[in-house]
C-alpha positions as CSV (number, residue, x, y, z in Angstrom):
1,X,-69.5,-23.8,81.6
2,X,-66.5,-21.8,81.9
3,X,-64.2,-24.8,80.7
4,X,-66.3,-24.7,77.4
5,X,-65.2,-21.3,76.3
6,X,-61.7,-22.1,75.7
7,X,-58.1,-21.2,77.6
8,X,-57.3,-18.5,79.4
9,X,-54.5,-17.0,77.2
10,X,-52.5,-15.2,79.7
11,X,-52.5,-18.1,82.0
12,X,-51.3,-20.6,79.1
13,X,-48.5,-18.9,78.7
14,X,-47.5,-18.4,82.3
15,X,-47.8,-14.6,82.2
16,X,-47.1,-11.9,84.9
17,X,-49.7,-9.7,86.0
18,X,-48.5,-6.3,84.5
19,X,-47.9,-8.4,81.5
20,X,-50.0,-8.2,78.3
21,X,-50.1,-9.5,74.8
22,X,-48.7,-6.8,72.1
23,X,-48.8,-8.3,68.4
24,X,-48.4,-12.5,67.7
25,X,-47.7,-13.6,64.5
26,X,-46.6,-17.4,63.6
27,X,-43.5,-17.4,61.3
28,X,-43.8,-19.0,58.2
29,X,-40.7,-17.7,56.3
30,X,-36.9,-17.4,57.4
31,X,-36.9,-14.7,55.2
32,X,-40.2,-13.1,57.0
33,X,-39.3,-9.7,58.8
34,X,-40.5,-8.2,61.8
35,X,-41.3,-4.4,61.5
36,X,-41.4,-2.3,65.0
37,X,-42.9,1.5,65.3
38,X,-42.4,3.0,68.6
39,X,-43.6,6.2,70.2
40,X,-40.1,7.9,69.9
41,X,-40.4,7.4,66.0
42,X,-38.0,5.1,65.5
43,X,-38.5,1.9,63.5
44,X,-36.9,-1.5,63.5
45,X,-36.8,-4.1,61.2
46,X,-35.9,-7.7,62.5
47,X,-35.8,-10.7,60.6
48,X,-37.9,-13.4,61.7
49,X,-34.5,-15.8,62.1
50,X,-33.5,-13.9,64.8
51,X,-36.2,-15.2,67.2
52,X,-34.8,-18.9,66.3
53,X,-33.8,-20.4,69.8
54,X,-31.2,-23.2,70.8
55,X,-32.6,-24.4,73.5
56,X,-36.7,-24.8,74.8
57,X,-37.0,-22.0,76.8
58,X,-40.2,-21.5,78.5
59,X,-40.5,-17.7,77.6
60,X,-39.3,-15.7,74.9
61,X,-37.3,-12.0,76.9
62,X,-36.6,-8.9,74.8
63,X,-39.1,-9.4,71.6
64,X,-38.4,-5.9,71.0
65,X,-37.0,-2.7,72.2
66,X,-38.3,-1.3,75.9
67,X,-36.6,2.6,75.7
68,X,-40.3,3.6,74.2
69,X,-43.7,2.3,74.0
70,X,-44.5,0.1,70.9
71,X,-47.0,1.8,68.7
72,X,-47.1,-0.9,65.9
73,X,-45.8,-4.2,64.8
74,X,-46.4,-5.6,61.4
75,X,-45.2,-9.7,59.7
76,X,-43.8,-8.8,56.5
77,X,-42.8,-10.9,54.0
78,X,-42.4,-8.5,51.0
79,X,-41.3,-4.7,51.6
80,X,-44.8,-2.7,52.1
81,X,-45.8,1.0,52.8
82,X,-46.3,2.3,56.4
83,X,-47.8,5.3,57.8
84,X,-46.6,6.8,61.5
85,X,-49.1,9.5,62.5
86,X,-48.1,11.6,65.1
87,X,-49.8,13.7,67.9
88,X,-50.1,16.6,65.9
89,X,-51.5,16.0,63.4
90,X,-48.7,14.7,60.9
91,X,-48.6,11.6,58.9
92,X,-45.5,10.2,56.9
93,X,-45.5,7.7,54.5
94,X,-42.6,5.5,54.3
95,X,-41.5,2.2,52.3
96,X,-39.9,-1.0,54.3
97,X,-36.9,-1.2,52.3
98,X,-35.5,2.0,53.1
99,X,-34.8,0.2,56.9
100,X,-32.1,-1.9,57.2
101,X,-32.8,-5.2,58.8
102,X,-30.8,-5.8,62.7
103,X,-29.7,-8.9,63.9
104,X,-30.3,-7.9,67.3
105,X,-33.9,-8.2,68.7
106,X,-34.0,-5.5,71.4
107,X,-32.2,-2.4,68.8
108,X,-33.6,0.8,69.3
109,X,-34.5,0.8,65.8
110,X,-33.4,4.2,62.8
111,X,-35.2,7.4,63.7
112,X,-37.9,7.4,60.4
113,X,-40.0,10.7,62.0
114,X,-38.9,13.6,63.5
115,X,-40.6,15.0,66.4
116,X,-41.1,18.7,68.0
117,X,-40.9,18.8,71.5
118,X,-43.9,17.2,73.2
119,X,-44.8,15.5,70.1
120,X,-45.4,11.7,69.9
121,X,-46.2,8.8,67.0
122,X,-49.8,7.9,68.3
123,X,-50.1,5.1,65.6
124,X,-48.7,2.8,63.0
125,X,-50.7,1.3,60.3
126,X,-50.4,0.1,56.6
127,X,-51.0,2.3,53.6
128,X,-53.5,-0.2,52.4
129,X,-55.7,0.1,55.6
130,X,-55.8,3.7,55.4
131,X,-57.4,4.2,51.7
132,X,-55.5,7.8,51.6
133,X,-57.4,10.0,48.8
134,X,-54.0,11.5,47.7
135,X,-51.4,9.4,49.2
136,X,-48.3,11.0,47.2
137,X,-48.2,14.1,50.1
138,X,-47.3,11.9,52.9
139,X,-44.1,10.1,51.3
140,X,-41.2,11.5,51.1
141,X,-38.2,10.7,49.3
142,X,-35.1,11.2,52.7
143,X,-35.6,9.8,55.7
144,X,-35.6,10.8,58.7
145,X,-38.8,13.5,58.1
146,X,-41.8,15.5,59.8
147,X,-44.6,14.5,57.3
148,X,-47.1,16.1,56.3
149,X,-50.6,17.8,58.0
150,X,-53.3,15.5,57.3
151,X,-56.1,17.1,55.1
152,X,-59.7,16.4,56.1
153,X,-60.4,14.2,53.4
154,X,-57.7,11.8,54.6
155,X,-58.5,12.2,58.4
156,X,-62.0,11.4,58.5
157,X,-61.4,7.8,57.0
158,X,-59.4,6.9,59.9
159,X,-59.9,4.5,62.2
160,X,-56.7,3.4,63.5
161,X,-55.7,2.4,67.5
């Protein structure tokens, strides 16, 4: 039976129908922070006690930025590395700590990759997922930055959406 398979997610929570689940998480810390990559690449951090509420609403409204499509969201609770890749080819390393936390849920986030013209971040992913063979080329020390061309070796062991 179809009642045996479990709930219906999107009808649980009462969703529209051009709306979708992005990235859950269940806080655990006050001090937990929310890390958001967007297409534009730009990057916010948000601590988790921004998304504390006064009252029981029903539904939770600007989780996050809407000027560009989110290409990543990450629960921290300790500063980590991330990679943006872009559409041509580039990857940049970059550390959590270097972006400062906003109170506000729905900031636009600090510009962490520059783009060329036509250019976009395609995806967002931890260092630790990517098991770089030479990791040191994609940091750099300023931010914002272009990154680096990905080498072979580092491409093929991809597997990032």
């Amino acid at each position: 039976k179809a009642s045996v398979l479990g709930d219906f997610l999107p009808a649980q929570l009462e969703m529209e129908d051009d709306e979708y689940p992005l990235f859950t998480f269940v806080p655990s810390y006050t001090t937990d922070s929310l890390i958001f990559c967007y297409e534009n690449g730009k990057v916010t951090r948000v601590p988790v006690s921004s998304y504390e509420t006064k009252s029981n609403r029903r539904k939770l409204t600007g989780a996050c930025s809407d000027k560009s499509p989110l290409k990543g969201a990450f629960h921290i609770h300790d500063d980590i590395e991330l990679a943006l890749i872009n559409s041509g080819g580039r990857m940049l390393l970059f550390n959590t700590a270097s972006i400062a936390p906003k109170t506000t849920r729905s900031a636009q986030g600090v510009t962490v990759m520059t783009l060329k013209k036509g250019l976009v971040v395609e995806s967002a992913a931890t260092a630790e997922e990517l098991s770089l063979k030479n990791p040191r080329r994609y940091r750099t020390k300023t931010l914002p930055a272009a990154g680096a061309i990905l080498r072979p070796e580092d491409s093929g062991q991809m597997s990032i959406e």
